[in-house]
PAGUNU-539339 format. One record per residue (C-alpha): residue number from 0; residue in one letter; x, y, z. Coordinates in pm, 1 decimal, always signed. Each point is the difference from the previous one (the first is absolute). Layout:
// PAGUNU-539339
r k=NUM r=a x=X y=Y z=Z
...
This chain:
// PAGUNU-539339
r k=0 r=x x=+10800.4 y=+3202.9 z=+10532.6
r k=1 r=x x=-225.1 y=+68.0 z=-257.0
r k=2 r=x x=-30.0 y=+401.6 z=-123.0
r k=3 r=x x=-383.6 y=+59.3 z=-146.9
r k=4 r=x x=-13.5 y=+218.7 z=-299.4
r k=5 r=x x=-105.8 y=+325.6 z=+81.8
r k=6 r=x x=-120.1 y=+335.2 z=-146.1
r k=7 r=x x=+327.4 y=+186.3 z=-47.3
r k=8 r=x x=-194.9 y=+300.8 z=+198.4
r k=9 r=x x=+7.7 y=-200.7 z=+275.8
r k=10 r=x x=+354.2 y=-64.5 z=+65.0
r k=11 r=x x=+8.4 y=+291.4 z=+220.0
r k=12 r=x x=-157.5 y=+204.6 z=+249.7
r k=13 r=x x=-63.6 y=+368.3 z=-111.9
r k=14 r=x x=+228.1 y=+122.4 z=+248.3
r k=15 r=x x=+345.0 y=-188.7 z=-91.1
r k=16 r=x x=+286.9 y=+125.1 z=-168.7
r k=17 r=x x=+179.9 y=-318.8 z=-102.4
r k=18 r=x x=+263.3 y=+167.3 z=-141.0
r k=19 r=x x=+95.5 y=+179.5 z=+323.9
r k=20 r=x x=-106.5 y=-334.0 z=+235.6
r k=21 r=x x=+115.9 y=-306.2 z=-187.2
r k=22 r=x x=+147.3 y=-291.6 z=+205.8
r k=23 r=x x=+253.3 y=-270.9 z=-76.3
r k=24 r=x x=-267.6 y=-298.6 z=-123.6
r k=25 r=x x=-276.9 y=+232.4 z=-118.7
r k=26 r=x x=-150.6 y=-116.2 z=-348.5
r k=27 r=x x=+29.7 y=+263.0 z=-243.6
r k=28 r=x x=-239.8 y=+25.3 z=-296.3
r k=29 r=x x=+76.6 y=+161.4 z=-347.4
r k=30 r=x x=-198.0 y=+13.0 z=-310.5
r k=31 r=x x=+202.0 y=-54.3 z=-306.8
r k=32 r=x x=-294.8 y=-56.8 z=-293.0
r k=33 r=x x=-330.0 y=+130.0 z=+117.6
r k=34 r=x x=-13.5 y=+359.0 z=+154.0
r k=35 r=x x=-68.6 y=-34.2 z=+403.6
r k=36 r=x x=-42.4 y=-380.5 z=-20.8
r k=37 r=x x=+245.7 y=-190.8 z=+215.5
r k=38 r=x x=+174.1 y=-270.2 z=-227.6
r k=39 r=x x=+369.3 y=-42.9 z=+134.7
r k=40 r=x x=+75.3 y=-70.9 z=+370.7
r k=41 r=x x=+328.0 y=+15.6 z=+213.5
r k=42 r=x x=+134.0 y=+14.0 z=+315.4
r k=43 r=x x=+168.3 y=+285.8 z=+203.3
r k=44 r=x x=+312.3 y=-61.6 z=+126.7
r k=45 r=x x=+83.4 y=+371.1 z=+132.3
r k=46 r=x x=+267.9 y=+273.9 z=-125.5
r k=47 r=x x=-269.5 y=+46.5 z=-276.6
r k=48 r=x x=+67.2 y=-377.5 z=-131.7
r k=49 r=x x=-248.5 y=-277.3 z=-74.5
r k=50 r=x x=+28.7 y=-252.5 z=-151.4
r k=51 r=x x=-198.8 y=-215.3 z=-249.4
r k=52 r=x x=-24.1 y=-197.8 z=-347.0
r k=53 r=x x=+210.1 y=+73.6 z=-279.8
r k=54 r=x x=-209.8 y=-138.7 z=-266.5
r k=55 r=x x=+272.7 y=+99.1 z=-272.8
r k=56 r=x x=+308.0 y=-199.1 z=+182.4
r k=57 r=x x=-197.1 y=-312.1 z=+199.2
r k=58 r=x x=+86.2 y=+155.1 z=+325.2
r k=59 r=x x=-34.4 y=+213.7 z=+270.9
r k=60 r=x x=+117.2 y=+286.2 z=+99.8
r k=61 r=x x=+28.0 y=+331.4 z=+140.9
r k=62 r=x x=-120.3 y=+300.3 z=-147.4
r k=63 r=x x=-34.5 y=+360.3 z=+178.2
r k=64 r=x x=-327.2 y=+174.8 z=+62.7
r k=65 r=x x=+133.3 y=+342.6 z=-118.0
r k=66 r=x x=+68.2 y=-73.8 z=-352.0
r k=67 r=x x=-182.8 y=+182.5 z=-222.1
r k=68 r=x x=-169.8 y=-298.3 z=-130.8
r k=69 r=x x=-123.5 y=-128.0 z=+283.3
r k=70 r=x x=-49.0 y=+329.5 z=+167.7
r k=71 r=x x=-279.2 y=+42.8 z=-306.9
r k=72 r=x x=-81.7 y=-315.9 z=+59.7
r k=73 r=x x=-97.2 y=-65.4 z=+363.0
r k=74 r=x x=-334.2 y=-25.8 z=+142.2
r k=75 r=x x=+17.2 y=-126.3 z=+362.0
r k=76 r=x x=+65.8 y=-201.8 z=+251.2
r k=77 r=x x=-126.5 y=-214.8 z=+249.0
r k=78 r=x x=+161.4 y=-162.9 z=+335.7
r k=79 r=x x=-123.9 y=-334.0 z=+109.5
r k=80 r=x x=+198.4 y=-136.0 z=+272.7
């Protein structure tokens, strides 16, 4: 499956609260260097998990969505399947 690059506007409809409606295997989208750009990506895995790329330690793993940093941090999500 190949994901296109997208506007990070458009990861969304107006109307969705991802916060409040996230699924087990939605992509979540955070941005970490540039304000409201979308540069790191994980997965959810529910009970406000996801998981994704540990740059620091070679692996993956989980991380929780209500963090502070990531809270600051997220930007959307998108469901594909």
């Amino acid at each position: 499956m190949v994901i296109e690059k997208k506007n990070t506007a458009d990861l969304l409809p107006a109307d969705y609260n991802p916060r409040k409606d996230l699924k087990p295997g939605d992509v979540v989208f955070f941005s970490i260097d540039t304000e409201g750009k979308a540069e790191y990506v994980g997965i959810y895995i529910g009970g406000d998990t996801f998981i994704a790329a540990r740059s620091s330690q070679n692996s993956v793993g989980e991380l929780y969505m209500s963090s502070s940093y990531w809270q600051e941090r997220y930007v959307g999500a998108r469901r594909y399947f």
